[in-house]
Biopython code that builds the backbone (N, CA, C, O; Angstrom):
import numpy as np
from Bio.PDB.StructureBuilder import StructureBuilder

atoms = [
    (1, "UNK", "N", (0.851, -1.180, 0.000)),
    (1, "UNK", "CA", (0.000, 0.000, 0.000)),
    (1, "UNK", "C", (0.889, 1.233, 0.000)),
    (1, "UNK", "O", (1.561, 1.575, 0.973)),
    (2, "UNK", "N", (0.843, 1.879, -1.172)),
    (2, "UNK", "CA", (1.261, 3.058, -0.946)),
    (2, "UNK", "C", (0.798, 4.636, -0.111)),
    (2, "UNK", "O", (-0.045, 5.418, -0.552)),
    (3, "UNK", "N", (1.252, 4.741, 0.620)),
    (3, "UNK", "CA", (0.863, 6.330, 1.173)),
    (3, "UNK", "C", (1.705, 7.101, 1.124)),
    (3, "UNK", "O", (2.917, 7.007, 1.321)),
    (4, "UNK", "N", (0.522, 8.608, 0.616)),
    (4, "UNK", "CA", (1.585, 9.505, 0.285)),
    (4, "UNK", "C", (1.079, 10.846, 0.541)),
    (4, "UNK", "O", (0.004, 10.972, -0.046)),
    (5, "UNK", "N", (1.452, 12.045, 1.261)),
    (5, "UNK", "CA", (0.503, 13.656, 1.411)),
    (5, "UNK", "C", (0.557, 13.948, -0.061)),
    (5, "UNK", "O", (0.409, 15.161, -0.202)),
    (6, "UNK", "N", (0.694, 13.400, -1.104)),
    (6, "UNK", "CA", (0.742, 14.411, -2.075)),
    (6, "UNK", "C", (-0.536, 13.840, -3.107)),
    (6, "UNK", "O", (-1.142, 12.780, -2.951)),
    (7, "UNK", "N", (-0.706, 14.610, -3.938)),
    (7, "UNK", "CA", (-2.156, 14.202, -4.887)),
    (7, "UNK", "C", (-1.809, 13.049, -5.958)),
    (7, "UNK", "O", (-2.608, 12.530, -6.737)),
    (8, "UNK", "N", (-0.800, 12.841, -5.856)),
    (8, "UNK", "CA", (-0.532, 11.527, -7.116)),
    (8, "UNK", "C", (0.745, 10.546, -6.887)),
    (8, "UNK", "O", (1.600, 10.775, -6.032)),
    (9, "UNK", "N", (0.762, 9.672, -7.568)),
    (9, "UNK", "CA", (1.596, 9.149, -7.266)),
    (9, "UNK", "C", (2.944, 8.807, -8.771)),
    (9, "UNK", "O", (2.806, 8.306, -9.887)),
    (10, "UNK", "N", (4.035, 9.326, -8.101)),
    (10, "UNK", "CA", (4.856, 9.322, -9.589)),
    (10, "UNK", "C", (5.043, 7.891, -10.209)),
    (10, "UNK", "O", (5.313, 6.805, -9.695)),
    (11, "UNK", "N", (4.715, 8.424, -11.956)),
    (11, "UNK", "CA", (4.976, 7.165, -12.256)),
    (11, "UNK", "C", (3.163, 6.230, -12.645)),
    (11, "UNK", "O", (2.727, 5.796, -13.711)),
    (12, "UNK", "N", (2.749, 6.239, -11.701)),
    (12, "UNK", "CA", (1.436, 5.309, -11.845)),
    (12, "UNK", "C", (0.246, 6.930, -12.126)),
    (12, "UNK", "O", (0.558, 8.107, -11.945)),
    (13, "UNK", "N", (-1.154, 6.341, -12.623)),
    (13, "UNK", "CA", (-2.057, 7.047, -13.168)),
    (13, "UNK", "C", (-3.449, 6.421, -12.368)),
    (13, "UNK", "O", (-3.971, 5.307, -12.408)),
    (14, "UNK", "N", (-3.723, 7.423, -11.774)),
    (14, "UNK", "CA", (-5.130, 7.407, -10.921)),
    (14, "UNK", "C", (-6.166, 6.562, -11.794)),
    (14, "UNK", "O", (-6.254, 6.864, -12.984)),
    (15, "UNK", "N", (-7.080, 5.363, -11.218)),
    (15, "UNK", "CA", (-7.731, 5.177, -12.250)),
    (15, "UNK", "C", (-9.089, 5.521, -11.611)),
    (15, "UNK", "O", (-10.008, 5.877, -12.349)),
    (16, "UNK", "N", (-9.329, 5.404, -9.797)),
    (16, "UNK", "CA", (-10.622, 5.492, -9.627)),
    (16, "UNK", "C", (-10.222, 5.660, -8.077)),
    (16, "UNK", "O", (-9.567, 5.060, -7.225)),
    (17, "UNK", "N", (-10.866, 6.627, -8.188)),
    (17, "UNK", "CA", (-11.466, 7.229, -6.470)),
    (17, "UNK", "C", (-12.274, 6.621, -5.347)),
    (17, "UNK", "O", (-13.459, 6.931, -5.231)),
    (18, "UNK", "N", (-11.795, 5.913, -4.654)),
    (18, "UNK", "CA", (-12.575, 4.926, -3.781)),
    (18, "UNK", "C", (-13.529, 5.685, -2.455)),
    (18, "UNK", "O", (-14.637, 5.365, -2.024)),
    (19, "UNK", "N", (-12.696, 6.682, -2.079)),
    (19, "UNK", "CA", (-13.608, 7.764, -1.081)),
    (19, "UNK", "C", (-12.676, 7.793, -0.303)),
    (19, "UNK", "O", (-11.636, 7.260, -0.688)),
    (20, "UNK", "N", (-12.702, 8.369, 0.955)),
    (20, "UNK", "CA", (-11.651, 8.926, 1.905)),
    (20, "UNK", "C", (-11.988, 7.841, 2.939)),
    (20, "UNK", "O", (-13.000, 7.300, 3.383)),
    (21, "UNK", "N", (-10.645, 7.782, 3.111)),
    (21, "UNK", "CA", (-10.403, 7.104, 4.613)),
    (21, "UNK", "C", (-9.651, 7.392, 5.661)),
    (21, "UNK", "O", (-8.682, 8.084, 5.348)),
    (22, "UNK", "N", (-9.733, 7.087, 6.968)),
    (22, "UNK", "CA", (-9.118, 7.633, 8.223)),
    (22, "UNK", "C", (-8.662, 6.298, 8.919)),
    (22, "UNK", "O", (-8.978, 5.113, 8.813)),
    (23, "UNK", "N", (-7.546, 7.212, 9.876)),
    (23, "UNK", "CA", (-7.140, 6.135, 10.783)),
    (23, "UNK", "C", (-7.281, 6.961, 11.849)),
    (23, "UNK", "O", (-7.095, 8.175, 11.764)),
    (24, "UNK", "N", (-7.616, 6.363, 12.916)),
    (24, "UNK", "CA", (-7.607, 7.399, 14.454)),
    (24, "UNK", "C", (-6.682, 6.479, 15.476)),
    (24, "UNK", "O", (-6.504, 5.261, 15.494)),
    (25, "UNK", "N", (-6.172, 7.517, 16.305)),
    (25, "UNK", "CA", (-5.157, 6.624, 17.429)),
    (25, "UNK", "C", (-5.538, 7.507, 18.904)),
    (25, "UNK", "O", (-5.948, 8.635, 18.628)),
    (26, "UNK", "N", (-5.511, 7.354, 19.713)),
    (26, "UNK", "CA", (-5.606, 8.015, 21.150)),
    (26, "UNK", "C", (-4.682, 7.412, 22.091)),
    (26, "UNK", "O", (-4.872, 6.199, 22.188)),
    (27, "UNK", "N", (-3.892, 7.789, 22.700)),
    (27, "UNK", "CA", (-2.693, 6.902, 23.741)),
    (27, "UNK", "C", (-2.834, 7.916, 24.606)),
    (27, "UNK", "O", (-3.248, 9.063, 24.437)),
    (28, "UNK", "N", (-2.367, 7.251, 25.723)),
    (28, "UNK", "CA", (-2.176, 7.655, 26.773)),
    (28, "UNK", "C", (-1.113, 7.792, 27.545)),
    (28, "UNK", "O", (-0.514, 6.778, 27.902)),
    (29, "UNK", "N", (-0.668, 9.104, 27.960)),
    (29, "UNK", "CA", (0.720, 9.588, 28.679)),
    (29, "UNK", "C", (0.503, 9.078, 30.407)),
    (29, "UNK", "O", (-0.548, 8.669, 30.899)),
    (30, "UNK", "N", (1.668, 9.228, 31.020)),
    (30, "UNK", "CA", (1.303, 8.883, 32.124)),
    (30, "UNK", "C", (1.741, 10.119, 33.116)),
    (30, "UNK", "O", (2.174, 11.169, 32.642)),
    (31, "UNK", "N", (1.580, 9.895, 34.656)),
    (31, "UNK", "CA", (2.148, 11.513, 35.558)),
    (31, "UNK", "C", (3.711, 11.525, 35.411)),
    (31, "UNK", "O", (4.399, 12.521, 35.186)),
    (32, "UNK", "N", (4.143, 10.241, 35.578)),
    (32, "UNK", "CA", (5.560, 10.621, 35.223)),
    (32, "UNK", "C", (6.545, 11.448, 33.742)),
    (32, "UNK", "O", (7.608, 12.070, 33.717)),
    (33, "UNK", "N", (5.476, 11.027, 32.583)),
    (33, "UNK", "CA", (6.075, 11.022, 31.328)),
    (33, "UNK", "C", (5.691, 13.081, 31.160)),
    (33, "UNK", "O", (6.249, 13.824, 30.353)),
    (34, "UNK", "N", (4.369, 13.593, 32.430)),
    (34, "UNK", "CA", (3.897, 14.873, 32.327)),
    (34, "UNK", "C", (4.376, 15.390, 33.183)),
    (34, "UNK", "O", (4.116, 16.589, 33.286)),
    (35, "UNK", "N", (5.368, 14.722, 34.287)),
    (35, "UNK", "CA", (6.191, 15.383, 35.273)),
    (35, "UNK", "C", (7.831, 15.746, 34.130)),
    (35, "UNK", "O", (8.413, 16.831, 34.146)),
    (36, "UNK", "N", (8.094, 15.004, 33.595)),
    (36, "UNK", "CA", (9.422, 15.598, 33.280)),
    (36, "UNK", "C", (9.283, 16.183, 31.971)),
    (36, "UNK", "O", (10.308, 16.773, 31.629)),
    (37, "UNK", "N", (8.129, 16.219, 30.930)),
    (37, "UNK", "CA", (7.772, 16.819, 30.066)),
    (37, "UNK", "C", (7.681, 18.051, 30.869)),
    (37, "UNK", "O", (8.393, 18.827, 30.233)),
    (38, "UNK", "N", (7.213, 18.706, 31.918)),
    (38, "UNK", "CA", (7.162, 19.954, 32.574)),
    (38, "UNK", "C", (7.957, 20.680, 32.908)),
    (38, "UNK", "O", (7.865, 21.905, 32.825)),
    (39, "UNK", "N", (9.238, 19.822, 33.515)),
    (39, "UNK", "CA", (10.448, 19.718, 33.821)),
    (39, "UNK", "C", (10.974, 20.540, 32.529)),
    (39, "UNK", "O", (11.261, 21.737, 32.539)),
    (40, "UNK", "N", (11.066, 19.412, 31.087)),
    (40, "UNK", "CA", (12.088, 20.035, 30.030)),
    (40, "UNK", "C", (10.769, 21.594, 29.635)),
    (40, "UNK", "O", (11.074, 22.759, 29.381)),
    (41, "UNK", "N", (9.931, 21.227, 29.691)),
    (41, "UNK", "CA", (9.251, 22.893, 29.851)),
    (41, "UNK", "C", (10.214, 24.047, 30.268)),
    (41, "UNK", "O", (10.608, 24.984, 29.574)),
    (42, "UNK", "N", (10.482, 23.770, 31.500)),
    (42, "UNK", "CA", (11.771, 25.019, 32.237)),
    (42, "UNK", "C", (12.915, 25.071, 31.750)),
    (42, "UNK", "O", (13.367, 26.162, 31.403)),
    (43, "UNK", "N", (13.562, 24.043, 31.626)),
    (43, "UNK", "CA", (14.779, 23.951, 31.074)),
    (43, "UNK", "C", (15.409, 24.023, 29.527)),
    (43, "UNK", "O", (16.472, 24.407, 29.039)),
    (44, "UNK", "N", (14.346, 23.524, 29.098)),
    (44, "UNK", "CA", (14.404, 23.424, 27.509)),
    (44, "UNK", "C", (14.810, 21.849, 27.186)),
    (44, "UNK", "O", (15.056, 20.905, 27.937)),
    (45, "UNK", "N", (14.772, 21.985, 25.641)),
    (45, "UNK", "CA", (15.132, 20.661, 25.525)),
    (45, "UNK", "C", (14.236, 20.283, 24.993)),
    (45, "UNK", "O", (13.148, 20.859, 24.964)),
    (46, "UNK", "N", (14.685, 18.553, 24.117)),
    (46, "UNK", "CA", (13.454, 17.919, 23.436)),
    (46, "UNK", "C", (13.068, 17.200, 24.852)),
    (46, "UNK", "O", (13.590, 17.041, 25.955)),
    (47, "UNK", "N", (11.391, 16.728, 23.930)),
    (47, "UNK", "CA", (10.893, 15.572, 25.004)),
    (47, "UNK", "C", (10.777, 14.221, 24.785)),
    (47, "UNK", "O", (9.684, 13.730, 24.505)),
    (48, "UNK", "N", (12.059, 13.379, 24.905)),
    (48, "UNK", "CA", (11.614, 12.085, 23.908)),
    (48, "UNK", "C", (11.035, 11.193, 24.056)),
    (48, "UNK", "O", (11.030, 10.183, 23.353)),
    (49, "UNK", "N", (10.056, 11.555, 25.621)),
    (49, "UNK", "CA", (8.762, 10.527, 25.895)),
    (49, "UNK", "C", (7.389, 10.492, 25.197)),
    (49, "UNK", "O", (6.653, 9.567, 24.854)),
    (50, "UNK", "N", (7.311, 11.801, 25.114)),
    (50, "UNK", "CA", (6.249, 12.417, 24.294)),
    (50, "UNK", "C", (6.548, 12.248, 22.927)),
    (50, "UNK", "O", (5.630, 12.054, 22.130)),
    (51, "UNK", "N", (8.233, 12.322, 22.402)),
    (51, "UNK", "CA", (8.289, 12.505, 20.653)),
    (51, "UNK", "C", (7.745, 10.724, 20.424)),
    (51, "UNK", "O", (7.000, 10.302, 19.540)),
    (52, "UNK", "N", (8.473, 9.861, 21.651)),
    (52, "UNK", "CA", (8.062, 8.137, 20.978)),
    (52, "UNK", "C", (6.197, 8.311, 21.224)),
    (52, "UNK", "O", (5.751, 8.385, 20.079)),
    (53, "UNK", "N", (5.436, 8.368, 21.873)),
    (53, "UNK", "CA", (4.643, 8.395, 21.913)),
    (53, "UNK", "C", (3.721, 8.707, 20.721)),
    (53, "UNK", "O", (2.817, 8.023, 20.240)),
    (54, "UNK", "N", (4.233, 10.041, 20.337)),
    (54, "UNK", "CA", (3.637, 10.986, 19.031)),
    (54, "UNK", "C", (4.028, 9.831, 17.865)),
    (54, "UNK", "O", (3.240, 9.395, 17.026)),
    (55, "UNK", "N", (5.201, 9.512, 17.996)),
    (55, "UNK", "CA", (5.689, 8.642, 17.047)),
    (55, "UNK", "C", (5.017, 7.111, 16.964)),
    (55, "UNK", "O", (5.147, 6.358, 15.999)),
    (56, "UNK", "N", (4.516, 6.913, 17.784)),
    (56, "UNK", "CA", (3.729, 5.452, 17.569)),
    (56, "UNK", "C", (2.408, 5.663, 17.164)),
    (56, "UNK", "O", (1.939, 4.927, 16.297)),
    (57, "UNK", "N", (1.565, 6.784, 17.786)),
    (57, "UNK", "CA", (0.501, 7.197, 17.607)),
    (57, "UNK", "C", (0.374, 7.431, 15.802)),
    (57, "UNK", "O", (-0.585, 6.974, 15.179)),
    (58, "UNK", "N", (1.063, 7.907, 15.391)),
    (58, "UNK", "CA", (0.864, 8.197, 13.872)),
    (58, "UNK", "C", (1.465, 6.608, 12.919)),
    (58, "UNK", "O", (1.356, 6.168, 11.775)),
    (59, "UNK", "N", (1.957, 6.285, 13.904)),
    (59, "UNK", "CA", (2.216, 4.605, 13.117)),
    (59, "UNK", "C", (0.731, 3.984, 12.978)),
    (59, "UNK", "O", (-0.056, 3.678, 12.081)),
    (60, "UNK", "N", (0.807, 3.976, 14.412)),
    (60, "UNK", "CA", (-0.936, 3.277, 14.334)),
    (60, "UNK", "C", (-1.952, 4.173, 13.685)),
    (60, "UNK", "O", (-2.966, 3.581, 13.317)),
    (61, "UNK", "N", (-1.919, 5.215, 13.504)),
    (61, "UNK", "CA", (-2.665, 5.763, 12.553)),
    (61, "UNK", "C", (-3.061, 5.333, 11.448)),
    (61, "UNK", "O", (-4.105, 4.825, 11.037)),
    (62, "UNK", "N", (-2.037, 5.617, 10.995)),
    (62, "UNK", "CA", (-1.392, 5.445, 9.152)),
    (62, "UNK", "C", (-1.859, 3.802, 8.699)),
    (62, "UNK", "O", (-2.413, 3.480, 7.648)),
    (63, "UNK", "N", (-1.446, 2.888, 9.851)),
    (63, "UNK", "CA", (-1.594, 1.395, 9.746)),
    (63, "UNK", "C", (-3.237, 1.388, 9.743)),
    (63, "UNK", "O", (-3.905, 0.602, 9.070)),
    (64, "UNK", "N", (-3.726, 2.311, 10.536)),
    (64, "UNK", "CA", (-5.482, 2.025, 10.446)),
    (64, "UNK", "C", (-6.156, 2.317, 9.104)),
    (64, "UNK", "O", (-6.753, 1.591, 8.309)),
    (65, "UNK", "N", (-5.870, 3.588, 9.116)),
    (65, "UNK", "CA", (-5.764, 3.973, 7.564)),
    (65, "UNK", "C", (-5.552, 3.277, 6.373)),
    (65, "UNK", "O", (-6.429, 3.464, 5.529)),
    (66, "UNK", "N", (-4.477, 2.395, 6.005)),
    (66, "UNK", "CA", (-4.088, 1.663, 5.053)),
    (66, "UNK", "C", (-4.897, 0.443, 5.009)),
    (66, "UNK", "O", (-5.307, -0.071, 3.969)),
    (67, "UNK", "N", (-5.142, -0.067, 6.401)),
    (67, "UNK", "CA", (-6.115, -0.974, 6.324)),
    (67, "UNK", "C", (-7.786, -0.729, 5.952)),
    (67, "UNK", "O", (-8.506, -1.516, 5.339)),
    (68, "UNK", "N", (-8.126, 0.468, 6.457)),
    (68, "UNK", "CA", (-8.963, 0.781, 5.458)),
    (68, "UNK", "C", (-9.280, 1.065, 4.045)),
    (68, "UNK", "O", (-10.411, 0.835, 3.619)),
    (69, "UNK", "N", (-8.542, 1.453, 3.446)),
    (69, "UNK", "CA", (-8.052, 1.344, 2.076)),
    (69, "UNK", "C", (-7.850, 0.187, 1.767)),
    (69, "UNK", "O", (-8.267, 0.098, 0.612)),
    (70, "UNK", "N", (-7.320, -1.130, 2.200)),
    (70, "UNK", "CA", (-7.171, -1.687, 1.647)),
    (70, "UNK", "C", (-8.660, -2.983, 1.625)),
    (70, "UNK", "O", (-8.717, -4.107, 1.126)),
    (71, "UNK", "N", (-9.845, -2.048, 2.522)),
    (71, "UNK", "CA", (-10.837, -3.269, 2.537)),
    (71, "UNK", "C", (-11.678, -2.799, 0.975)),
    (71, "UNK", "O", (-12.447, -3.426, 0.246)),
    (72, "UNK", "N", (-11.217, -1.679, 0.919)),
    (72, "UNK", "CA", (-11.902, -1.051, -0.313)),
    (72, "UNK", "C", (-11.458, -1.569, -1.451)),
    (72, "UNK", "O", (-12.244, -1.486, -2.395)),
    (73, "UNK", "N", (-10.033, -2.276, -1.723)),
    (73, "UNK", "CA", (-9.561, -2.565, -2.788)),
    (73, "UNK", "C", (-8.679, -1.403, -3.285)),
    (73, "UNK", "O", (-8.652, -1.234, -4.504)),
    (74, "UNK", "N", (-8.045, -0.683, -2.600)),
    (74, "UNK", "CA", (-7.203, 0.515, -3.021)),
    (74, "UNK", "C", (-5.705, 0.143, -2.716)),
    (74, "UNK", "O", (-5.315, -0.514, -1.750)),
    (75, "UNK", "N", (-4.862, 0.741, -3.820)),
    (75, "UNK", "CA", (-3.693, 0.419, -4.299)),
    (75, "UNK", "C", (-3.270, 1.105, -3.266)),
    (75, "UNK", "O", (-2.848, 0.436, -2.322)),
    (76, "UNK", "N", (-3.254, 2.787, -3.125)),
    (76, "UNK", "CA", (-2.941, 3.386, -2.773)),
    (76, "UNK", "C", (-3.724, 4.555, -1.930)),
    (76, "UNK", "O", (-4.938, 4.703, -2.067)),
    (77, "UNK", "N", (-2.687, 5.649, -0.756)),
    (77, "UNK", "CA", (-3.863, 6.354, -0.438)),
    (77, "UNK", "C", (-3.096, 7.920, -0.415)),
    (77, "UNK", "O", (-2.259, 8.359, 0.374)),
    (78, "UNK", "N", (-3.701, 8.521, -1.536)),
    (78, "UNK", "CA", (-3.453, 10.254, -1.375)),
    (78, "UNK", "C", (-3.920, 10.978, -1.056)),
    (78, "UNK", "O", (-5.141, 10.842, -0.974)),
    (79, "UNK", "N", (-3.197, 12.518, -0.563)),
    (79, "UNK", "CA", (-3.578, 13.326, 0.187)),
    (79, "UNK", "C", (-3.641, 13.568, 1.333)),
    (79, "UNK", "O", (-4.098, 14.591, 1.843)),
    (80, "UNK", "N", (-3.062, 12.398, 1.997)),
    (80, "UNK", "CA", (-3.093, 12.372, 3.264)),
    (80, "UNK", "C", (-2.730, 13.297, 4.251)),
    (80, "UNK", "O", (-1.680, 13.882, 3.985)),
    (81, "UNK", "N", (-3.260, 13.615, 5.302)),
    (81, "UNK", "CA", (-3.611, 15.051, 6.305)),
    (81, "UNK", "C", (-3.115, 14.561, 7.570)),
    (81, "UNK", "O", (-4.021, 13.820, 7.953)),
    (82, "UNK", "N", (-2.093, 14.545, 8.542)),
    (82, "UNK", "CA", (-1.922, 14.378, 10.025)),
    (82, "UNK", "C", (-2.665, 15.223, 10.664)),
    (82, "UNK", "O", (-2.186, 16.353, 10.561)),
    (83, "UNK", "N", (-3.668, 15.195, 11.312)),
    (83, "UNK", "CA", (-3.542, 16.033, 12.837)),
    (83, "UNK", "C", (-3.539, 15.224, 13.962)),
    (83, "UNK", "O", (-3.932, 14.069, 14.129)),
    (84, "UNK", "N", (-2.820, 16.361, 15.004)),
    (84, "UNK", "CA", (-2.634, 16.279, 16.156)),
    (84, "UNK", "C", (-2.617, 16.756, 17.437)),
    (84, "UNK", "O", (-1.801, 17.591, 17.827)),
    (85, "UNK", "N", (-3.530, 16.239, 18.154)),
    (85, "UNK", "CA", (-4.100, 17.048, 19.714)),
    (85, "UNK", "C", (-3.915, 16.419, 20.835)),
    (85, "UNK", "O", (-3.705, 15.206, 20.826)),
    (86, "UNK", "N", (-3.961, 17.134, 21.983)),
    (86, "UNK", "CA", (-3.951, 16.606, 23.395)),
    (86, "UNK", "C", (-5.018, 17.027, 23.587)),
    (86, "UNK", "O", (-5.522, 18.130, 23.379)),
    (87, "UNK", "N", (-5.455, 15.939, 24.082)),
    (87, "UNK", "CA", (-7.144, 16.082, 25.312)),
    (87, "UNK", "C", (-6.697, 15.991, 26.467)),
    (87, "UNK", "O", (-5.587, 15.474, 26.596)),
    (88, "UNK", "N", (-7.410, 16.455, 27.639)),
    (88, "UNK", "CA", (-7.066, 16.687, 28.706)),
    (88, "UNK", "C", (-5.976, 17.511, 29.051)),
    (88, "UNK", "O", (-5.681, 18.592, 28.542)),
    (89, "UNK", "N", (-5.406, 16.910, 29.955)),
    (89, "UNK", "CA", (-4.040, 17.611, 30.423)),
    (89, "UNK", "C", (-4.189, 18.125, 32.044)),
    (89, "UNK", "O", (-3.407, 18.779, 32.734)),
    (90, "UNK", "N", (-5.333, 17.632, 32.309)),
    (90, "UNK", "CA", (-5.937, 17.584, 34.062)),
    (90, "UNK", "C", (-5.682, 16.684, 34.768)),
    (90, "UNK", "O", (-5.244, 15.751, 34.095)),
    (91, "UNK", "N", (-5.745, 16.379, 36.206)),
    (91, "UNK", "CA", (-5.391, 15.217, 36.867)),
    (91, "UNK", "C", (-3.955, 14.681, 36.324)),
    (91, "UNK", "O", (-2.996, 15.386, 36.010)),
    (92, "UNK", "N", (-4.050, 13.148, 36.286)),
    (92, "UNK", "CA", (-2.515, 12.485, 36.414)),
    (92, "UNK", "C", (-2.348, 11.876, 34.899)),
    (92, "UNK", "O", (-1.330, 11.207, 34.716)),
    (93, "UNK", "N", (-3.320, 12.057, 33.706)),
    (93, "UNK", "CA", (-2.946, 11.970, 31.918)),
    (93, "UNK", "C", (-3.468, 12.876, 31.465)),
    (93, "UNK", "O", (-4.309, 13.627, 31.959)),
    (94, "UNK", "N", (-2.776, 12.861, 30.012)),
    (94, "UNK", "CA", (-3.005, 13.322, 28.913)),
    (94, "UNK", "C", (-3.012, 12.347, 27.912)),
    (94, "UNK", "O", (-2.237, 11.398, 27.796)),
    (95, "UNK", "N", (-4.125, 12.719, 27.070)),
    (95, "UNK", "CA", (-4.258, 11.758, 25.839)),
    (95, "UNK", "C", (-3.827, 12.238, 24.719)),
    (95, "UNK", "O", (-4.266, 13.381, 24.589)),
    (96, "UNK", "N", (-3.113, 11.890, 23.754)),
    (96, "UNK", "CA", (-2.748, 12.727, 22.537)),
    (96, "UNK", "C", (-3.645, 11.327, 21.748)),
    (96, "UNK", "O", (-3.704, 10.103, 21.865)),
    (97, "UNK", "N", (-4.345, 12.581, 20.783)),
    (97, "UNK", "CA", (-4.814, 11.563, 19.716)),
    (97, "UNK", "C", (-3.705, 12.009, 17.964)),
    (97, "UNK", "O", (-3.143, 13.090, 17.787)),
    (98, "UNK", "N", (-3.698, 11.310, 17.369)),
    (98, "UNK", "CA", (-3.648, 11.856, 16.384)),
    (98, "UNK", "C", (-4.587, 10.956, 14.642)),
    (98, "UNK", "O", (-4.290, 9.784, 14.413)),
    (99, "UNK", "N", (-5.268, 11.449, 13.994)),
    (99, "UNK", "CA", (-5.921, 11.620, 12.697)),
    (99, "UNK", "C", (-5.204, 11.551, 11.799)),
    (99, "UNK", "O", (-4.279, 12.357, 11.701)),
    (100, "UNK", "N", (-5.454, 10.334, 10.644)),
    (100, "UNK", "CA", (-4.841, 10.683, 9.838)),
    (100, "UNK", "C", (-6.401, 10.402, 8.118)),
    (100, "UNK", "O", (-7.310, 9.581, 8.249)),
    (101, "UNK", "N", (-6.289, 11.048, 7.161)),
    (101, "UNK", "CA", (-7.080, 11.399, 6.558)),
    (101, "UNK", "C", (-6.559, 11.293, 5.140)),
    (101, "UNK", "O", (-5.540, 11.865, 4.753)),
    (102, "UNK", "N", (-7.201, 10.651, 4.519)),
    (102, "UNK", "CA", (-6.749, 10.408, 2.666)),
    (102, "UNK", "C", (-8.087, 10.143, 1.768)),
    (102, "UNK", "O", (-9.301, 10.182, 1.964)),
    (103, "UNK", "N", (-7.406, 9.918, 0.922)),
    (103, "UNK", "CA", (-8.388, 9.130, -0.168)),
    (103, "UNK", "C", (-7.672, 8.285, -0.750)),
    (103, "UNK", "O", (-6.522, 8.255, -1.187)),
    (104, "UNK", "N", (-8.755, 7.417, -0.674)),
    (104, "UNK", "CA", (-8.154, 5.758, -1.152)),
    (104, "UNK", "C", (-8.486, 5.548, -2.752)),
    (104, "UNK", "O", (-9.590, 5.674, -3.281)),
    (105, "UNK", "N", (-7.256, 5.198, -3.376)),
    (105, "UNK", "CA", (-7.477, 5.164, -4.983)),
    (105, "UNK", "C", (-6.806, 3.639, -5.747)),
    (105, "UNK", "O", (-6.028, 2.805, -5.283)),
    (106, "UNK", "N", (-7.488, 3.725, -7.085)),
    (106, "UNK", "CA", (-6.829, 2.969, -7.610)),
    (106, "UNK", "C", (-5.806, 3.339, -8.797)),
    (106, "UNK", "O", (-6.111, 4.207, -9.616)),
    (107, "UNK", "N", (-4.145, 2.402, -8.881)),
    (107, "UNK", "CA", (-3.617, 2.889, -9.568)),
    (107, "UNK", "C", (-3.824, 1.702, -11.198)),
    (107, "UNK", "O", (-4.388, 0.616, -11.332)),
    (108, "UNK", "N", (-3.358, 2.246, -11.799)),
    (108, "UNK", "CA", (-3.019, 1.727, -13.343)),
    (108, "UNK", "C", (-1.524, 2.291, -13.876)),
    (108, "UNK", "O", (-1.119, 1.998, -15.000)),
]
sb = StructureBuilder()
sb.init_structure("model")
sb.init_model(0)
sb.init_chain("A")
sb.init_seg("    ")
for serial, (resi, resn, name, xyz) in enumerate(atoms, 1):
    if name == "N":
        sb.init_residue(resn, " ", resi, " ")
    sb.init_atom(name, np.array(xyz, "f"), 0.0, 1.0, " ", f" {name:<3s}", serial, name[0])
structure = sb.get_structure()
């Protein structure tokens, strides 16, 4: 399965538009991973509890995604859109979800 943010794919020729598909992910941080994320807040610095996190979250995205596309019979999926949010951020988690958004096509 190819995925790609861009409207085509080089090389191959769109033959048919299957409709849009999504993948959704929601994970969950824990007090420790929002105690020293707070921490590099003051100090600066990356956060690389939060970057693996962000980073799996859009794996499993993308993987939901493709699998949807692929119940459709789609080669490929363009256009694809990331977003990404935190819910909450009260009490002892935060949830980051992140969206991912295409259209599932066929190539020739």
């Amino acid at each position: 399965m190819i995925l790609t943010t861009t409207d085509s794919v080089d090389g191959k020729r769109i033959t048919a538009y299957l409709g849009v598909v999504s993948g959704e992910t929601v994970m969950g941080t824990n007090i420790f991973k929002d105690f020293f994320a707070g921490v590099r807040d003051i100090v600066g610095g990356r956060t690389k509890s939060y970057e693996g996190v962000l980073n799996d979250a859009k794996q499993e995205a993308l993987q939901d995604l493709a699998e949807a596309a692929k119940k459709l019979g789609a080669d490929a999926v363009v256009g694809i859109d990331l977003d990404y949010e935190a819910i909450g951020g009260g009490g002892d988690r935060t949830l980051l979800m992140v969206t991912a958004n295409g259209t599932a096509v066929k190539l020739g």
